[in-house]
C-alpha positions as a Python dict, from the first residue, in 0.01 Angstrom:
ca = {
    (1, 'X'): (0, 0, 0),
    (2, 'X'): (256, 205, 8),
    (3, 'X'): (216, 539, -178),
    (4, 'X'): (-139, 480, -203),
    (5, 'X'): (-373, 728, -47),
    (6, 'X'): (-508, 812, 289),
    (7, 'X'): (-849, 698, 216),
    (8, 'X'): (-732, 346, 36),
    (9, 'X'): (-533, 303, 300),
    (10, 'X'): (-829, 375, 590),
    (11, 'X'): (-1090, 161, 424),
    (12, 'X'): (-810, -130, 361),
    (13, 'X'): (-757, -131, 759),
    (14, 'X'): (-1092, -71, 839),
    (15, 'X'): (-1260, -369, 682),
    (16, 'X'): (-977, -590, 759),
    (17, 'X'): (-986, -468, 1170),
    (18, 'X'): (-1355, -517, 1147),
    (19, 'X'): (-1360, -885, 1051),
    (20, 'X'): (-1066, -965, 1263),
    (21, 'X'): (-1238, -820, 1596),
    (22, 'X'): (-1553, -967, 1501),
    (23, 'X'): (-1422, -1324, 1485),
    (24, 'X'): (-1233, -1294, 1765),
    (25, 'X'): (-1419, -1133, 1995),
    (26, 'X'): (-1529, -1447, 2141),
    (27, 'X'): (-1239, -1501, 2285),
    (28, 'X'): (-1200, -1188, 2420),
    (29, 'X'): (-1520, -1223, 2638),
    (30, 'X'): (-1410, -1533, 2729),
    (31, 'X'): (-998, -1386, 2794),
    (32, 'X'): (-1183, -1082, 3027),
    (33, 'X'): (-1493, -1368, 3257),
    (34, 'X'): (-1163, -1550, 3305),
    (35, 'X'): (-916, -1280, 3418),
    (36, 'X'): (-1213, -1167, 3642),
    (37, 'X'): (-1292, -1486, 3819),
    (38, 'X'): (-1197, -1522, 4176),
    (39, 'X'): (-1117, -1844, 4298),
    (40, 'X'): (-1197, -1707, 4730),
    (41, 'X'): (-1488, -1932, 4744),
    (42, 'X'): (-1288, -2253, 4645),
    (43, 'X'): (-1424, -2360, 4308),
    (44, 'X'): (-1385, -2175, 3973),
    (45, 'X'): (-1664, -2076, 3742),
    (46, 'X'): (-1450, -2120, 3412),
    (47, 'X'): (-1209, -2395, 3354),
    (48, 'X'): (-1081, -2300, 3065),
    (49, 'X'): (-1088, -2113, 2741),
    (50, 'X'): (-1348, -2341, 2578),
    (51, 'X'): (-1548, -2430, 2861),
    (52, 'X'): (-1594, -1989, 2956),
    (53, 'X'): (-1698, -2024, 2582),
    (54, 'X'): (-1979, -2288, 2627),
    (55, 'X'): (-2069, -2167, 3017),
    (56, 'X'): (-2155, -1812, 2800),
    (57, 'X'): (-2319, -1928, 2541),
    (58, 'X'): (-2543, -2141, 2753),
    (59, 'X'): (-2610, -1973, 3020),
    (60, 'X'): (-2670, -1604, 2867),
    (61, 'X'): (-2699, -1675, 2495),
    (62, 'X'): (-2463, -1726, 2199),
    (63, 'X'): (-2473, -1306, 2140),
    (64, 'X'): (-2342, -1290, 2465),
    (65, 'X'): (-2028, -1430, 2311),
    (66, 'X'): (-2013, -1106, 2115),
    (67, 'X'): (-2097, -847, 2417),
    (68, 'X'): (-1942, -526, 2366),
    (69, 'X'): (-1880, -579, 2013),
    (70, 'X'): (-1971, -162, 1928),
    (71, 'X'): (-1730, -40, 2129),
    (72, 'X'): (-1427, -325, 2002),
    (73, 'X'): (-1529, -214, 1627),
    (74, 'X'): (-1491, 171, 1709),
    (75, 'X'): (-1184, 82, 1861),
    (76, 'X'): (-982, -155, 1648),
    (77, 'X'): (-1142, 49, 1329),
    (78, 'X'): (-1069, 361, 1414),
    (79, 'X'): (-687, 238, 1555),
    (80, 'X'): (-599, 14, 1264),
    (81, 'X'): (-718, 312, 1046),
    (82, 'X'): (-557, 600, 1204),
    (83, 'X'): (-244, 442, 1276),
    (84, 'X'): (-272, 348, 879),
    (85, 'X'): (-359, 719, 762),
    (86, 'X'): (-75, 866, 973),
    (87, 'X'): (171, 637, 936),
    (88, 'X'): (342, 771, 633),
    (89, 'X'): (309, 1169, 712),
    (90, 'X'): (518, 1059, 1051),
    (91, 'X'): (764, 906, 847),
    (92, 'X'): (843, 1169, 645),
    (93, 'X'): (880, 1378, 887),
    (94, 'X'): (1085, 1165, 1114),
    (95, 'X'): (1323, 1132, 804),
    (96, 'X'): (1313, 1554, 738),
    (97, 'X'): (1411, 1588, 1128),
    (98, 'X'): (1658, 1295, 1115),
    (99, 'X'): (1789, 1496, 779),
    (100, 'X'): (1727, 1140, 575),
    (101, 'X'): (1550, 1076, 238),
    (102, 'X'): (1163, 935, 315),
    (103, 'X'): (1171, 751, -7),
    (104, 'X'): (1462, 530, 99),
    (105, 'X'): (1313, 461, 496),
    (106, 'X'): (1527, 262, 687),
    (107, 'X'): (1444, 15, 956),
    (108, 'X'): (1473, 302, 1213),
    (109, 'X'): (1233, 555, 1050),
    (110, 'X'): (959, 299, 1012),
    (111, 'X'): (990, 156, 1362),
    (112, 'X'): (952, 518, 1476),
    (113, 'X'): (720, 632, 1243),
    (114, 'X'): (470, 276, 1305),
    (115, 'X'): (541, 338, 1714),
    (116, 'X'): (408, 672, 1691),
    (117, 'X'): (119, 616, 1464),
    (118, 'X'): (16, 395, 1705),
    (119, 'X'): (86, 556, 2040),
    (120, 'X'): (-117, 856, 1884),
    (121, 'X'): (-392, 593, 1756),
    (122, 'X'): (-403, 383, 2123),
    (123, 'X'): (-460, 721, 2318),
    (124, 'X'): (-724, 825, 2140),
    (125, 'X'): (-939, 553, 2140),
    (126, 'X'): (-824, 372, 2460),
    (127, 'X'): (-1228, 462, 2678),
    (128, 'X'): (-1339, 238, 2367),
    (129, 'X'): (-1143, -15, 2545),
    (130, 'X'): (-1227, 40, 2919),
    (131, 'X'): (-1609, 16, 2773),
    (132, 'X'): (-1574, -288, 2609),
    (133, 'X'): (-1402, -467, 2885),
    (134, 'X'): (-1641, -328, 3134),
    (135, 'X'): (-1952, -456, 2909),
    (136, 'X'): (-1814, -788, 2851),
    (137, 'X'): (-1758, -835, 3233),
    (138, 'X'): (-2131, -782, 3238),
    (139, 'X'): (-2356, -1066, 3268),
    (140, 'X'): (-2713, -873, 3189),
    (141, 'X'): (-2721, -668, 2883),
    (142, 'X'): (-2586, -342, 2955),
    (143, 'X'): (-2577, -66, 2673),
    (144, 'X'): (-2228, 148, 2577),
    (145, 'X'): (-2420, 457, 2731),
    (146, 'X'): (-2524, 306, 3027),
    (147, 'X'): (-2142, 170, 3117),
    (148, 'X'): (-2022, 492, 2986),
    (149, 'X'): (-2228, 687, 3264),
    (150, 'X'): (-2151, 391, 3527),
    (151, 'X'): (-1783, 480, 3455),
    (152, 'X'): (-1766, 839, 3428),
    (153, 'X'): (-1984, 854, 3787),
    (154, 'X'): (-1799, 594, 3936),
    (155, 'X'): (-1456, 717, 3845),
    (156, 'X'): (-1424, 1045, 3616),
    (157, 'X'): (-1304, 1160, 3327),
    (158, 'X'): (-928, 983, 3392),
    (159, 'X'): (-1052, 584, 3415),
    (160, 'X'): (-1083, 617, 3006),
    (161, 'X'): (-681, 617, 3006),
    (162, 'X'): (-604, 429, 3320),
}
């Protein structure tokens, strides 16, 4: 993709972060029920990647398998695709202020240029994150709203980048 344009190069990441969060969400519900289960009353709810998988899907419903799937797609979409879009402007300009020709990148301007993009990507949509963990910890069916309100009560404006 290189040298194509910004908006090639934000639809190419978009579609390809949306179908790789969607089919793996799963697994992240089941990654967060697991990381959140205490084991103080002596027997575990989950044993297991599979078996927090089935439990789910049984007990509250196969879409529970995909709860907090709005605020994942906002989030890996609009990461994948602004770390895309900005990637090559920081580039260049990490090669004008190391004083080194763009064109001919070396391993040092894209490793600074694709840690940037990022970092600047990540911080901006990091409460996507703190939502979607906090709705897939959720066993009723909670809205991105509601959490969103729960949060910012509960804990302010800095919880979206603890």
């Amino acid at each position: 993709m290189e040298g194509s344009s910004a908006g090639v190069r934000l639809l190419a990441s978009a579609i390809g972060a949306g179908i790789a969060e969607a089919t793996t969400l799963p697994t992240d519900v089941a990654k967060v029920r697991l990381q959140l289960q205490s084991s103080s009353l002596g027997e575990l709810r989950y044993h297991g990647m599979v078996d927090c998988i089935m439990k789910v899907a049984r007990v509250e419903g196969l879409r529970a398998l995909w709860k907090g799937i709005v605020p994942a797609l906002i989030r890996q979409v609009s990461y994948h695709s602004f770390t895309f879009v900005l990637y090559e402007p920081i580039r260049d300009m990490v090669s004008i202020v190391l004083g080194m020709e763009a064109a001919r990148s070396n391993y040092l301007q894209r490793l600074l240029a694709a840690g940037s993009s990022a970092a600047i990507a990540i911080t901006l949509f990091n409460p996507t994150e703190v939502l979607k963990t906090q709705m897939q910890s959720s066993s009723g069916n909670v809205t991105m709203k509601e959490v969103a309100k729960k949060v910012w009560n509960k804990d302010g404006f800095k919880v979206f980048w603890a």
